[in-house]
N, C-alpha and C positions, 0 to 999 in steps of 0.2 A: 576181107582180104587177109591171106595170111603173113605175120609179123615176118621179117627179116631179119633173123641172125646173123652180127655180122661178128661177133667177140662173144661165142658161146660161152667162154671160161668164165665171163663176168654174169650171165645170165642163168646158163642151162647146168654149170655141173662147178666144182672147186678144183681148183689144179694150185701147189704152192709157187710160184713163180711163171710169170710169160713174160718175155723180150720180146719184142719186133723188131725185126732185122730192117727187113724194106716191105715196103708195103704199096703196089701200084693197083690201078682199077686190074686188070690182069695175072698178078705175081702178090705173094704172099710168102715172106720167109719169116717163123717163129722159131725160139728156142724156147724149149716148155721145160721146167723141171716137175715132175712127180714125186709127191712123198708114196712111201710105200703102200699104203692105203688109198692112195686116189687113182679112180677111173676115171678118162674121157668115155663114156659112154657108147652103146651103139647109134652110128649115124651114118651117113652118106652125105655124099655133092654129086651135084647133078654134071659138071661141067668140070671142075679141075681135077687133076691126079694130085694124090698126095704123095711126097718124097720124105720119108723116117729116117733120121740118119741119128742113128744112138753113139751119144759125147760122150757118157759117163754112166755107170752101173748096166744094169739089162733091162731093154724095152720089148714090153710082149702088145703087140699087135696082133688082135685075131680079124678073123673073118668068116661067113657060114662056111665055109670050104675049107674044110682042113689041110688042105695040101696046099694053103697060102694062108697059113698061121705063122706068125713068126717071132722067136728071139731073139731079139740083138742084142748082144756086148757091143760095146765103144768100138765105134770105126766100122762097126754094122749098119747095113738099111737094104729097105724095101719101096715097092712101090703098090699104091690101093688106085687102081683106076678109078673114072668118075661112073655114079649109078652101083658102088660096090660098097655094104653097109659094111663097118669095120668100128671096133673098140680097143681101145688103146690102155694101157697101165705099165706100172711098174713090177718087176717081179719080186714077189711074193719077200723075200729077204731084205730087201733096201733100196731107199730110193731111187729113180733115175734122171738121166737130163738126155736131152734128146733135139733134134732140129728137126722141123717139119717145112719142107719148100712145096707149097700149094699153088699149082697155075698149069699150064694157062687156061685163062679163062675167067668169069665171074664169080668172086667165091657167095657158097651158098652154105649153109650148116641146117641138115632134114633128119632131124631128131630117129632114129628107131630104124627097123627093115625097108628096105627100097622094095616098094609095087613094082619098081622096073628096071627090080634088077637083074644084071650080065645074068647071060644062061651060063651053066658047070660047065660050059663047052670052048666057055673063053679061051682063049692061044694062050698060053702060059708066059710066052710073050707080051702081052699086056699086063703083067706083074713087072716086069723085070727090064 
């Protein structure tokens, strides 16, 4: 059976700081700060959206699709539906700080390319 990530920061990668905000079986809200060298890596969830809402310096969110790669300055964000592998960093200059609202649903953390992932054809709608 495979393991359960439920707090990847502590296992799968380093990030200099996480908060949790609230945390229900459903809803997940974090504030993560990045130093300028650290990646949360490529991953997916099978079931929640994630909500990037950039606090402080610039947050670069990719995804295979380049026309949902994103940078945000403070008071920017995006949305990564669920089944949509996505890596997350600081840009390249200086740290950032960032809040991530993850739900609804059961959060899951699937290390690497999603087998099943959204086809290119997704509504651009389900980013936003």
């Amino acid at each position: 059976m495979a393991r359960q990530v439920t707090r990847p920061w502590e296992t799968e990668f380093k990030v200099h700081h996480v908060e949790g905000v609230v945390e229900t079986a459903d809803l997940r809200v974090l504030k993560i700060s990045l130093a300028k060298d650290e990646v949360i890596p490529w991953h997916w969830h099978s079931a929640v959206t994630d909500r990037f809402v950039c606090l402080e310096g610039v947050l670069v969110v990719e995804t295979p699709d380049p026309e949902h790669c994103y940078r945000l300055e403070a008071g920017g964000e995006c949305l990564v539906p669920p089944k949509v592998a996505h890596k997350v960093s600081a840009d390249e200059a200086k740290p950032c700080r960032f809040m991530v609202i993850q739900g609804v649903g059961p959060y899951d953390y699937q290390a690497g390319a999603c087998e099943e992932a959204r086809s290119p054809l997704t509504p651009d709608s389900a980013y936003s």
